[in-house]
NUVEX-783925 format. One record per residue (C-alpha): x, y, z; residue number from 1. Coordinates in steps of 0.25 Angstrom, whole numbers. Each point is the difference from the previous one (the first is absolute). Layout:
<pts>
[pt [X Y Z] NUM],
...
</pts>
This chain:
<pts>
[pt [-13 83 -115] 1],
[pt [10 6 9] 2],
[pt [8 1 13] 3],
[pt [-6 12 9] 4],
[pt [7 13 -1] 5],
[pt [13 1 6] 6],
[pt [4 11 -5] 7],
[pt [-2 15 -7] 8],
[pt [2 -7 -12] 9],
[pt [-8 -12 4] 10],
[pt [-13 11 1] 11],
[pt [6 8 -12] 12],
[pt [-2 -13 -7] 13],
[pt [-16 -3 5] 14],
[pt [-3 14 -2] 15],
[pt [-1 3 15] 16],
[pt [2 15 5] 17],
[pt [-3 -3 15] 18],
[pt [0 -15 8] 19],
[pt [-14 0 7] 20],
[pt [8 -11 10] 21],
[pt [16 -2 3] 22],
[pt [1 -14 5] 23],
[pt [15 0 9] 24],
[pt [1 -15 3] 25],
[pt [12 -6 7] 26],
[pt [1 -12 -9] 27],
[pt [6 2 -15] 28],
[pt [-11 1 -12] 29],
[pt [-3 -12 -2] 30],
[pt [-14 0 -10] 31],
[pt [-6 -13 6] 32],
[pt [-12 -4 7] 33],
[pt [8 -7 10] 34],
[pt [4 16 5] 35],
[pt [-11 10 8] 36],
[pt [6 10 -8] 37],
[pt [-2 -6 -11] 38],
[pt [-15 -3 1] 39],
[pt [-1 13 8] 40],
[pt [3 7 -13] 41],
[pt [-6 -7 -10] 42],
[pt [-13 -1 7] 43],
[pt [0 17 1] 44],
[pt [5 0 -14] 45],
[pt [-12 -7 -3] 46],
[pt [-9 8 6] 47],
[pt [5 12 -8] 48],
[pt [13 5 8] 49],
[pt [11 2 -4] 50],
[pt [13 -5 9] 51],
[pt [15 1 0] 52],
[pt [8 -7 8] 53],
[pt [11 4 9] 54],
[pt [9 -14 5] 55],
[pt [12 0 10] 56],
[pt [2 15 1] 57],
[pt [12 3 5] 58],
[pt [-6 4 14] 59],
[pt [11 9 3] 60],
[pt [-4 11 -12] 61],
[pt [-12 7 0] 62],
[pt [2 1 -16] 63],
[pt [-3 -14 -1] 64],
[pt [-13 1 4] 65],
[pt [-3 12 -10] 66],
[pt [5 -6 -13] 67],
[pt [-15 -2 -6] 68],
[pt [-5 12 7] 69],
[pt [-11 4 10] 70],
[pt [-11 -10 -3] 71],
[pt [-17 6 -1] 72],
[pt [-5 -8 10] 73],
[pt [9 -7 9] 74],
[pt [14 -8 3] 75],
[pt [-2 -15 2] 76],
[pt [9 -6 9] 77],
[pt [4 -15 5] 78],
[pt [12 -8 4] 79],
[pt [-2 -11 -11] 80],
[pt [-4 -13 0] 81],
[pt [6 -1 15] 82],
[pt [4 6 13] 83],
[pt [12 8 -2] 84],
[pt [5 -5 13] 85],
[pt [-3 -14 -3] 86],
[pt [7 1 -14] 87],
[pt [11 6 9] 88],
[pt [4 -8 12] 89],
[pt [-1 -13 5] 90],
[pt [-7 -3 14] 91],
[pt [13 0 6] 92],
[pt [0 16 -5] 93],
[pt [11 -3 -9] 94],
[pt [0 8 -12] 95],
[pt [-3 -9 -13] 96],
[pt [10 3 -13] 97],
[pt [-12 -3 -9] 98],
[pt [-12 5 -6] 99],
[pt [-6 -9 -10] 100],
[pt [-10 13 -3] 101],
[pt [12 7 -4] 102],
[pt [8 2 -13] 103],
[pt [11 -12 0] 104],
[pt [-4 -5 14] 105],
[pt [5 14 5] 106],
[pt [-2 2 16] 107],
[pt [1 15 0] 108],
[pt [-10 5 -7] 109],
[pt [-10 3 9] 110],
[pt [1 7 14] 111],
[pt [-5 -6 12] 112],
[pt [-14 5 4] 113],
[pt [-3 1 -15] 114],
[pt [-13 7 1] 115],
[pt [4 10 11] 116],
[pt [11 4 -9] 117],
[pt [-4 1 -10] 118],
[pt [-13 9 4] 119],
[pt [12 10 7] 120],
[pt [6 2 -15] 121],
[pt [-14 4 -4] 122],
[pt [-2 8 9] 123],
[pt [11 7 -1] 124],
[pt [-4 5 -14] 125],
[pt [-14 -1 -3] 126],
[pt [-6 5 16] 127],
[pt [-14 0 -5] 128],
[pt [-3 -10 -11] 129],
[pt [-6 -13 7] 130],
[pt [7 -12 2] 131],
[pt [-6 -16 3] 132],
[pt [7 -10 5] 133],
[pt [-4 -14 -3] 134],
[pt [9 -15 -1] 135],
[pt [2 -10 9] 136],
[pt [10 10 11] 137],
[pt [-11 10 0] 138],
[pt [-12 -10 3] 139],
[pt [4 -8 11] 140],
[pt [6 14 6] 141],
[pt [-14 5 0] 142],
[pt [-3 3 14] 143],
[pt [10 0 10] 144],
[pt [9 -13 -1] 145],
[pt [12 -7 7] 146],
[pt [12 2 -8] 147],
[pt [11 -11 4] 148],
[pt [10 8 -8] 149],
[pt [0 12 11] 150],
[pt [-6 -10 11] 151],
[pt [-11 11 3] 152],
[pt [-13 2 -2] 153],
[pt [-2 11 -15] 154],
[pt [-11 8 -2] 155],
[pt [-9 -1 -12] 156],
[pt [9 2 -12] 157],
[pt [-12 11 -6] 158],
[pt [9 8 10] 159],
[pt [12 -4 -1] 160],
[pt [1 3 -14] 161],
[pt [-8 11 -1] 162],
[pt [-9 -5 -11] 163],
[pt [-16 4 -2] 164],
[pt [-6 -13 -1] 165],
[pt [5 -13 0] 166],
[pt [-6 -11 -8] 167],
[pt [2 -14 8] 168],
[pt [-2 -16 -5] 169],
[pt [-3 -2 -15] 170],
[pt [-2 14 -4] 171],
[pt [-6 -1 -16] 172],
[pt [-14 5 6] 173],
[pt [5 10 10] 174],
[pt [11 7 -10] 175],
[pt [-12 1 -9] 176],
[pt [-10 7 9] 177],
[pt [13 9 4] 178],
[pt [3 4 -15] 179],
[pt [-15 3 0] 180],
[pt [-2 8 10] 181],
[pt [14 10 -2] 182],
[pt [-5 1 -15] 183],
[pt [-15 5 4] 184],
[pt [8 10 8] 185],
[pt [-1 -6 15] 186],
[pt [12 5 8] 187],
[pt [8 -12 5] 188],
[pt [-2 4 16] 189],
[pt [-16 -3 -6] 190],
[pt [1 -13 -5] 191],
[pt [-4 -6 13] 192],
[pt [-9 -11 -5] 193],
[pt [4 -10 -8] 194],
[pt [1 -15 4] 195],
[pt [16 -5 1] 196],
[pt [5 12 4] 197],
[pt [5 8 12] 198],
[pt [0 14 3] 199],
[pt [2 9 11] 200],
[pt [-7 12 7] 201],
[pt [0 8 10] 202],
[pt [-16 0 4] 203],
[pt [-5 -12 5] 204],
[pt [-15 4 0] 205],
[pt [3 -2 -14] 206],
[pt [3 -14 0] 207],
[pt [-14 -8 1] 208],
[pt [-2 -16 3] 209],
[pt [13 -1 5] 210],
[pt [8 -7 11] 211],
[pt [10 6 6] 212],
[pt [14 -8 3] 213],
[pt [7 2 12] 214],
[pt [9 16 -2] 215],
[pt [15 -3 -7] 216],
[pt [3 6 13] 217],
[pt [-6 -13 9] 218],
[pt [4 -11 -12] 219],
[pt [16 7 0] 220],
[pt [3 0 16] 221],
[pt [11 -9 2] 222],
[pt [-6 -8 12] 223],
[pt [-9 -12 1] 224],
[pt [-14 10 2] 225],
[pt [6 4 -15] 226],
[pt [2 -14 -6] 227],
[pt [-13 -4 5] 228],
[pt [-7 11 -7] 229],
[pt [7 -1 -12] 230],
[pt [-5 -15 -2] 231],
[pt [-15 4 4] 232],
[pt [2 12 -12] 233],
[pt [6 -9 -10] 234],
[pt [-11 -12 5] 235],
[pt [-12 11 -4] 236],
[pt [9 2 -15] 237],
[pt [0 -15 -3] 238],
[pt [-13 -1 3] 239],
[pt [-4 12 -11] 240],
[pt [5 -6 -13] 241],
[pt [-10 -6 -4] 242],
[pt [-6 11 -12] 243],
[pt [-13 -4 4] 244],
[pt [-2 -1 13] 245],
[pt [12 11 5] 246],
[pt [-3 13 7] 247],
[pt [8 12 -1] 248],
[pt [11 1 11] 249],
[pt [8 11 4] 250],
[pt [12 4 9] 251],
[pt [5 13 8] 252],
[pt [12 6 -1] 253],
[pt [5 13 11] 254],
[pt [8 12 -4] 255],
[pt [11 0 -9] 256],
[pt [-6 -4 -12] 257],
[pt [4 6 -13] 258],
[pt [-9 4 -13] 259],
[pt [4 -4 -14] 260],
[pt [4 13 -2] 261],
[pt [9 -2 11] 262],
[pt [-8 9 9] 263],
[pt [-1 -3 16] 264],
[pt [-14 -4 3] 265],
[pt [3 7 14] 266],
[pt [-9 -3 11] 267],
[pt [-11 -13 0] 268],
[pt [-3 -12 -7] 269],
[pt [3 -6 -14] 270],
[pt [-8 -11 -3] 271],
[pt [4 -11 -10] 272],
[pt [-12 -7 -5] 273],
[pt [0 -13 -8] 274],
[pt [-13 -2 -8] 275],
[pt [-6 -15 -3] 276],
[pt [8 -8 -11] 277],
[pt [-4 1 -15] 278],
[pt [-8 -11 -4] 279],
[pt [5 -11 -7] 280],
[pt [2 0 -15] 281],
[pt [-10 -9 -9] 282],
[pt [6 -10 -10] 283],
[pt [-3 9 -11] 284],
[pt [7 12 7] 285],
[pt [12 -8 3] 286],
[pt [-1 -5 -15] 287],
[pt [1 16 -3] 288],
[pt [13 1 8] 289],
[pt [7 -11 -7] 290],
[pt [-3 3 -14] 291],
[pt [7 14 0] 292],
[pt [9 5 -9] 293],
[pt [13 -5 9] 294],
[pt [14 0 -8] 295],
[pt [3 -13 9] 296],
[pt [13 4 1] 297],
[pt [10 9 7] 298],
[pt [3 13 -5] 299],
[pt [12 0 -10] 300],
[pt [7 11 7] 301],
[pt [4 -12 9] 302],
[pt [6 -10 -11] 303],
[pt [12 6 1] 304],
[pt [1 -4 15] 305],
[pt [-5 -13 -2] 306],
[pt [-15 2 3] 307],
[pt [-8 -4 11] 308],
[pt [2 -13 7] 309],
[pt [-13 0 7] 310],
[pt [-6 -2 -14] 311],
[pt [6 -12 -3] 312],
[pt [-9 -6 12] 313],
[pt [-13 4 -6] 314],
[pt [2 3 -13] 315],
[pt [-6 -15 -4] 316],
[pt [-9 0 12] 317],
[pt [-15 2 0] 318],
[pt [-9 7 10] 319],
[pt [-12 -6 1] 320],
[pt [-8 4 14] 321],
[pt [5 10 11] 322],
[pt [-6 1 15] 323],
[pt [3 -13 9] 324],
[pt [-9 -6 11] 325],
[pt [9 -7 5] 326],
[pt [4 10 10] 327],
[pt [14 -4 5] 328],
[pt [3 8 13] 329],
[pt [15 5 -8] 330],
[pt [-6 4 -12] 331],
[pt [-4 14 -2] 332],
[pt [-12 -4 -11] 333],
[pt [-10 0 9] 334],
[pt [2 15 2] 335],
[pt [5 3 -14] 336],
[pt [-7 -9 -10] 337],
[pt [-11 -3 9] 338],
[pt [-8 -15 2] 339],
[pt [-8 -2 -12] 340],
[pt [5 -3 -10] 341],
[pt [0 4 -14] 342],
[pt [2 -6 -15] 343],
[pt [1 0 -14] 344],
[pt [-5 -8 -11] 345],
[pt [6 -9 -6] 346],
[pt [-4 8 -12] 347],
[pt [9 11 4] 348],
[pt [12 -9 5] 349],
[pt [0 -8 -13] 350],
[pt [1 14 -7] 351],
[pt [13 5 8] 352],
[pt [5 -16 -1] 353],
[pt [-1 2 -15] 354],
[pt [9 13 0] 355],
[pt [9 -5 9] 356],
[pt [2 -12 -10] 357],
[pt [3 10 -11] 358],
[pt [12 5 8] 359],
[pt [13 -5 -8] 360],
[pt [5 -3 14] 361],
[pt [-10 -10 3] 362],
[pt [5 -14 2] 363],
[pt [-13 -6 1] 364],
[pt [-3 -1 16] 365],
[pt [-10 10 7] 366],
[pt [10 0 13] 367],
[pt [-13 2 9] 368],
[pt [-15 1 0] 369],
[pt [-8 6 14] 370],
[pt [3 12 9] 371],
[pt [0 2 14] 372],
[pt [-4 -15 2] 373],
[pt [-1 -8 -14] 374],
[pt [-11 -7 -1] 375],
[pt [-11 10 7] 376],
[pt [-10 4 -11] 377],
[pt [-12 6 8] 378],
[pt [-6 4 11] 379],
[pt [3 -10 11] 380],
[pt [-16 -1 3] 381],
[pt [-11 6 -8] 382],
[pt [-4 10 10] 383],
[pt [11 8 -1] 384],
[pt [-1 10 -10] 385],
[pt [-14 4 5] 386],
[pt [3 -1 16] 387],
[pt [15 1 -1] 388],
[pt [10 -11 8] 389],
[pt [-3 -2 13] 390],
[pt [6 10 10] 391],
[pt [3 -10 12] 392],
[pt [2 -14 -6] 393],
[pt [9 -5 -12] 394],
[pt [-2 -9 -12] 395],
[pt [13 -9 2] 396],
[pt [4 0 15] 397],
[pt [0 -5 8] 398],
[pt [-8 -12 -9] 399],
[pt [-7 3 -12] 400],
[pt [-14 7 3] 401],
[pt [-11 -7 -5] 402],
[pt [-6 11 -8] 403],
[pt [14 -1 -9] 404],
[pt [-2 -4 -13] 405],
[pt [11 -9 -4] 406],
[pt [3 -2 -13] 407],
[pt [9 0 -12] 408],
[pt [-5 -4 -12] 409],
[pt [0 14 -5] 410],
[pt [15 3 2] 411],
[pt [2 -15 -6] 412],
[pt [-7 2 -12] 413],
[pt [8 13 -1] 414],
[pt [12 -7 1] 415],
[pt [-5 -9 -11] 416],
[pt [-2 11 -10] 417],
[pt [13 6 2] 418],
[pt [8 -14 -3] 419],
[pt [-9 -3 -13] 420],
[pt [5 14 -4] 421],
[pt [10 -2 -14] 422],
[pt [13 5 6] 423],
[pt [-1 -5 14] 424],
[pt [9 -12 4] 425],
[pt [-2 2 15] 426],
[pt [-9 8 9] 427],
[pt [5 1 14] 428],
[pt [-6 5 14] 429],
[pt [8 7 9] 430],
[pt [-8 8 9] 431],
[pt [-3 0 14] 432],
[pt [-9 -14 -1] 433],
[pt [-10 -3 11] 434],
[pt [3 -16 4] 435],
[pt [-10 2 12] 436],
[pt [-12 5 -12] 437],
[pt [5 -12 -11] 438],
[pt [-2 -10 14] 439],
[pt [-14 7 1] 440],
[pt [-3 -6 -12] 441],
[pt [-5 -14 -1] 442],
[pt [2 -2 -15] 443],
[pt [16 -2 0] 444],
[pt [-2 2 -18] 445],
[pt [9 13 2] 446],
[pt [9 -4 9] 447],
[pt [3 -12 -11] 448],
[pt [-1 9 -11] 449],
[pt [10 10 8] 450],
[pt [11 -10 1] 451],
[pt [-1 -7 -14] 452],
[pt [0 16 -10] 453],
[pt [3 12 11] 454],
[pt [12 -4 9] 455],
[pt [13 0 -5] 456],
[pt [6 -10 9] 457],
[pt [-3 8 13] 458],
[pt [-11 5 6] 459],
[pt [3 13 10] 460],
[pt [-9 1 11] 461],
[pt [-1 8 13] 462],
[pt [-3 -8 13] 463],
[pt [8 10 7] 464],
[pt [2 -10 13] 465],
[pt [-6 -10 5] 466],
[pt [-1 2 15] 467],
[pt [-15 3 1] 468],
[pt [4 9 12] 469],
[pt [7 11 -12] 470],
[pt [-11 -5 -12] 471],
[pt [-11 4 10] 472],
[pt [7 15 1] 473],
[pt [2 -1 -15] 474],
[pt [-15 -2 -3] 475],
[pt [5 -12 -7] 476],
[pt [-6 -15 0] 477],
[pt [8 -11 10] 478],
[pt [10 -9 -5] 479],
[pt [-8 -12 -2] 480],
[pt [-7 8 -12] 481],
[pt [14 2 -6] 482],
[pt [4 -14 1] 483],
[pt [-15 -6 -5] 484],
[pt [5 9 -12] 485],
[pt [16 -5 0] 486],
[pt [-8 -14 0] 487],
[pt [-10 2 -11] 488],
[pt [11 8 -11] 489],
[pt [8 -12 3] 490],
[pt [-9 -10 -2] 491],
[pt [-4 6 -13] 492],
[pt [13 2 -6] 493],
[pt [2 -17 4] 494],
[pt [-13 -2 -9] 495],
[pt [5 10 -10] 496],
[pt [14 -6 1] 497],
[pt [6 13 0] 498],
[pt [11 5 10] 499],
[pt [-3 13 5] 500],
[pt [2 8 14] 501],
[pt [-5 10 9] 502],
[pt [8 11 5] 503],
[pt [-6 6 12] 504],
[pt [2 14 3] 505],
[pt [4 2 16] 506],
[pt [-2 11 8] 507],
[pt [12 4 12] 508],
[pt [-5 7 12] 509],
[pt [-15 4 -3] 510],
[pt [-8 7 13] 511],
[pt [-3 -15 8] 512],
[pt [12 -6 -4] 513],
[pt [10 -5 13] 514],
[pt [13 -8 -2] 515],
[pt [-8 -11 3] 516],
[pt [-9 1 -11] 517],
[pt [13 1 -10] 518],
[pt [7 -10 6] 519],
[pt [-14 -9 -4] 520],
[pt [1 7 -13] 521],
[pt [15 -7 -2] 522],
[pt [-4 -13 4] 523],
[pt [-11 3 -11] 524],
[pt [9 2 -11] 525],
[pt [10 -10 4] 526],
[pt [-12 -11 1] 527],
[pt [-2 4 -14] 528],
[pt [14 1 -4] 529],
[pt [0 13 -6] 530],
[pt [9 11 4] 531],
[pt [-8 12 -8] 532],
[pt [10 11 -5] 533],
[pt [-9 12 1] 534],
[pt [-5 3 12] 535],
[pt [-9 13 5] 536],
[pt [1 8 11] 537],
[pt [-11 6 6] 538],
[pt [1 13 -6] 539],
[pt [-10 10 7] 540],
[pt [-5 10 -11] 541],
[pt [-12 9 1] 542],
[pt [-14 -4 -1] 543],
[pt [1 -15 7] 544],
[pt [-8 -6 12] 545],
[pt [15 -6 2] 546],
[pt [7 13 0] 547],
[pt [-10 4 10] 548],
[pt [2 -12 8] 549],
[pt [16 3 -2] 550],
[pt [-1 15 4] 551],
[pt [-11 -3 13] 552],
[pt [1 -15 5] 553],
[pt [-15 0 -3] 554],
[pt [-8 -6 -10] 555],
[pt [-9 11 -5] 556],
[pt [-11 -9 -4] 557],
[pt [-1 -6 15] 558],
[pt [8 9 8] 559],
[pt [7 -13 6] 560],
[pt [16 1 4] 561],
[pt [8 -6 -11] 562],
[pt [15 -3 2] 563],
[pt [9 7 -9] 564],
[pt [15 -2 -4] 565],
[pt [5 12 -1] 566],
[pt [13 -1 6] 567],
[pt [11 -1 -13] 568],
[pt [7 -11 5] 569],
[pt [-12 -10 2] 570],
[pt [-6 4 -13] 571],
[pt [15 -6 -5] 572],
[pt [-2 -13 7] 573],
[pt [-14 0 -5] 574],
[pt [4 3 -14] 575],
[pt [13 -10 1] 576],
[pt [-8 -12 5] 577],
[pt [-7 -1 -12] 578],
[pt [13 1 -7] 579],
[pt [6 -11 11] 580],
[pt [9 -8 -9] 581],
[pt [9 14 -6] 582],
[pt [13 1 7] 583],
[pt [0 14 4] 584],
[pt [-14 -3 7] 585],
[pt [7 -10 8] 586],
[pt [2 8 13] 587],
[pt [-14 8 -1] 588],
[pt [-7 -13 0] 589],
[pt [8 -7 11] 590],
[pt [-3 13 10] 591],
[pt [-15 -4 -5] 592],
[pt [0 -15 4] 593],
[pt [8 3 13] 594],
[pt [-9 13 3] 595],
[pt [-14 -8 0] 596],
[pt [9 -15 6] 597],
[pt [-1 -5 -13] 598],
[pt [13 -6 1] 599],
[pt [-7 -14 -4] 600],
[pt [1 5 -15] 601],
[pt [15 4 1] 602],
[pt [8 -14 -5] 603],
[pt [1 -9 -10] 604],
[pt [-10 -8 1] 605],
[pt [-12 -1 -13] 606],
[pt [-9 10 9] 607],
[pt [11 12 4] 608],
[pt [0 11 -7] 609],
[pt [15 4 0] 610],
[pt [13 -8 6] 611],
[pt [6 3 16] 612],
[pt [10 9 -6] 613],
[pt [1 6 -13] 614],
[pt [6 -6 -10] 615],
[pt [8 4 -12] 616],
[pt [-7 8 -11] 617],
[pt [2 -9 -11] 618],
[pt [-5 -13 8] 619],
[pt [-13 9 3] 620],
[pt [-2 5 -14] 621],
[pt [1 -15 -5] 622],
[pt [-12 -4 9] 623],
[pt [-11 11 -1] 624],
[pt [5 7 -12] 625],
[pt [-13 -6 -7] 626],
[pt [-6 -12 6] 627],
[pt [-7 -1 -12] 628],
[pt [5 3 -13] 629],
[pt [-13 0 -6] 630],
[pt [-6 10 7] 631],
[pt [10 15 -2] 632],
[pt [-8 12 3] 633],
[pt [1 11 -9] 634],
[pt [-9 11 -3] 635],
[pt [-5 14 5] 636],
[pt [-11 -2 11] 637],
[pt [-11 12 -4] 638],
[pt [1 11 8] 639],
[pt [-11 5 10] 640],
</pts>
């Protein structure tokens, strides 16, 4: 068992002449199935293609991109595991100093736009080989999209990068069907077929069962005609995820619209056409994935530079499902991973659990067991995988559908088995968990069992808020769910005689949200007596219902107005009121109170939330600093 090749001497070695694939990923090689690449490459290798991988070029030297030569059938192209422009600035569009993807945490390794650039350096030597994109950046890019970066509508990145096809949500099946399909000797303009991917072309007679989106030319114009259309076309694309009931939808783009070969197109219309998403996996395809030959480890050329953090994360971690039905309107699963979800068996996981035991670094704790949501492990009705999820209704929200099947006595038993393991001390969940599903479920055996073997002193969940006015924009239950869940894990850990804490996860500014609904929000916390220390602001990235809603003032699922923060300085108030108790949030949140003549919770009795004037920082630190001692935050919250 080996690394993929990296290298001359890497194909020398397997006794490789010419790649048929170059994988250029924007993540550094790590050989885990936590990382697209990873599985990307493993799943071709198993399939009988050989792949090399090229990692953090230097995006300024077309040399770089050459170093294992021109590959038979293709380049393989993806930003990593996430958005380059995520991993490089904050929502305040202030660039971040690290990459936990890179070698030693380095923040430099990578260019902005990873996939456009990198598609340029490409191109610039190898004009006629094709080229696929696929990740996270280029699926939720697919069509033309909002980019808050820019603060402009983008066109579909097939043309901005220049690329032949583009692979989009979990690409196993698709990159399968592509590898196929340029071995049999299809020409990459050809391959117009295949579910999970989007092409483009220049004849629309061509394109059958279709729906055709509004132009990028109607869906770009800065104007309120523009914004409006641009929420109807991105309405039409949430409603054609589902792999089994979506139709094929394309958009036109006018002149000026470049070939992969850099050619002008001249006159007319380009077409970008996305095809229905791949069907779900099957337990035993998903077993498949996960039993490959992976090295679990980062490439030794980076021990030198002390590795990859981001493999400290997951390196004890196990994936058990993927796809979530949960359907948050922040999330971009719905239109990357898709609603239904997917699982292993606990056969598979027990397997992986048992490597990962045989590390010499293992300490005995399995730090997380779950995925996008922890304890999903099916389907959330049974007629989904024959008919699909529903197109205009939702499992969760805005209560639990009746059809829902709620249950987890699978993922408990799984649990079970993974602590009974020799070796394990502690098995942990730390995914995204679902208090409105477990409060669905009348038998409270896992919640009990949850508290007393899986948390380790804290239980990190995500409310968001708790005004219904922002939850109900958030696709997320009202309050009175979160506090019958508050109530019930506290209960249990009284019967267990246990002291453990939730930390909530709080959300500044999302589309609905006024000053008025943060201020409620602090009055919240300080009802609690918990002042969180992490706090996320609204971050507008592509592929969301809310960026929508950010970028148009509509929700796209209803067309209804929907306030919008988008002034910098109210974001801060926002952001600072849940913060009220910090010093240097002092001013932000008196301009708050007075703004919205709140001035009732500016003085020093038990119900104020700062004092009349403000008082010196050492007095403040010493009453907010941690109100309780027991409950300290810590940890990185899973990205999106």
């Amino acid at each position: 068992m080996s690394f993929l090749p990296v290298s001359r001497e890497d194909m020398k070695k397997q006794n490789i002449t010419q790649l048929d694939f170059v994988y250029v990923c924007g993540d550094a090689y790590v050989d885990h199935p936590s990382f697209g690449s990873a599985i990307i490459g493993r799943v071709l290798v198993s399939r009988g293609y050989s792949v090399g991988m090229i990692c953090q070029p230097d995006w300024r030297d077309p040399a770089s991109i050459a170093v294992l030569g021109e590959p038979r059938l293709g380049f393989l192209v993806s930003a990593g595991n996430m958005d380059s422009m995520v991993l490089h600035y904050t929502v305040a569009k202030k660039r971040r100093h690290e990459d936990l993807y890179s070698p030693g945490g380095r923040g430099d390794c990578r260019p902005d736009r990873a996939v456009i650039v990198y598609c340029n350096l490409i191109r610039r030597t190898f004009r006629h080989t094709p080229v696929i994109i696929g990740g996270i950046e280029a699926s939720l890019r697919r069509l033309g999209h909002y980019d808050y970066w820019s603060d402009k509508v983008r066109r579909s990145i097939l043309l901005e990068s220049g690329a032949d096809l583009l692979s989009y949500g979990m690409g196993e099946r698709s990159i399968v069907a592509i590898a196929d399909a340029l071995a049999s000797g299809i020409p990459a303009k050809d391959i117009t077929y295949i579910d999970g991917t989007v092409y483009k072309t220049r004849d629309e007679e061509s394109i059958y069962d279709a729906v055709r989106l509004p132009d990028f030319s109607e869906i770009s114009e800065d104007s309120e005609r523009g914004r409006r259309k641009y929420a109807e076309s991105y309405a039409v694309q949430y409603a054609n995820t589902d792999p089994f009931q979506a139709k094929r939808i394309y958009e036109g783009y006018g002149n000026g619209v470049r070939g992969s070969d850099g050619s002008d197109h001249g006159s007319g219309m380009t077409y970008v056409v996305q095809n229905p998403p791949s069907k779900p996996l099957t337990q035993m395809e998903m077993d498949d994935i996960y039993a490959l030959p992976y090295m679990r480890r980062w490439h030794p050329m980076y021990d030198r530079q002390g590795g990859i953090p981001a493999l400290a994360e997951i390196r004890f971690s196990l994936t058990s499902n993927r796809g979530c039905f949960g359907e948050c309107n922040f999330c971009a699963l719905t239109m990357h991973e898709g609603r239904i979800v997917q699982a292993r068996s606990h056969e598979s996981i027990l397997r992986e659990a048992q490597q990962m035991i045989r590390e010499k670094d293992f300490k005995g704790y399995i730090h997380d067991v779950g995925g996008p949501t922890a304890e999903f492990r099916a389907p959330a009705c049974d007629k989904q995988l024959k008919y699909g999820a529903c197109v205009h209704k939702r499992c969760l929200y805005p209560r639990p559908c009746s059809n829902l099947r709620v249950d987890h006595s699978d993922y408990l038993k799984l649990l079970k088995e993974l602590r009974s393991l020799d070796g394990v001390k502690k098995v942990f969940v730390r995914s995204g968990f679902r208090f409105d599903y477990l409060m669905a479920d009348r038998d409270r055996n896992f919640l009990r069992e949850l508290c007393r073997y899986h948390v380790s002193g804290q239980l990190r969940v995500a409310p968001e808020h708790i005004s219904d006015n922002v939850l109900r924009e958030m696709g997320k239950p009202p309050v009175k769910i979160y506090n019958a869940f508050v109530h019930e894990f506290e209960k249990v850990n009284r019967e267990l005689g246990l002291k453990q804490y939730i930390v909530p996860y709080l959300m500044s500014s999302h589309p609905g949200s006024r000053l008025s609904d943060a201020i409620a929000l602090a009055e919240y916390i300080r009802d609690m007596g918990y002042m969180p220390e992490q706090v996320q602001d609204f971050y507008p990235t592509p592929g969301t219902v809310s960026t929508t809603m950010y970028y148009t003032g509509l929700d796209p699922l209803s067309m209804q107005p929907v306030y919008v923060a988008r002034n910098p300085h109210e974001k801060a108030m926002q952001r600072a009121l849940i913060q009220y108790r910090r010093p240097e949030n002092y001013d932000l949140v008196k301009e708050a109170l007075q703004k919205e003549g709140r001035e009732d919770l500016i003085g020093f009795g038990p119900r104020c939330l700062i004092p009349p004037r403000k008082m010196a920082e050492h007095s403040a630190h010493s009453t907010g600093r941690n109100v309780h001692s027991h409950r300290k935050p810590s940890g990185r919250r899973k990205r999106r």
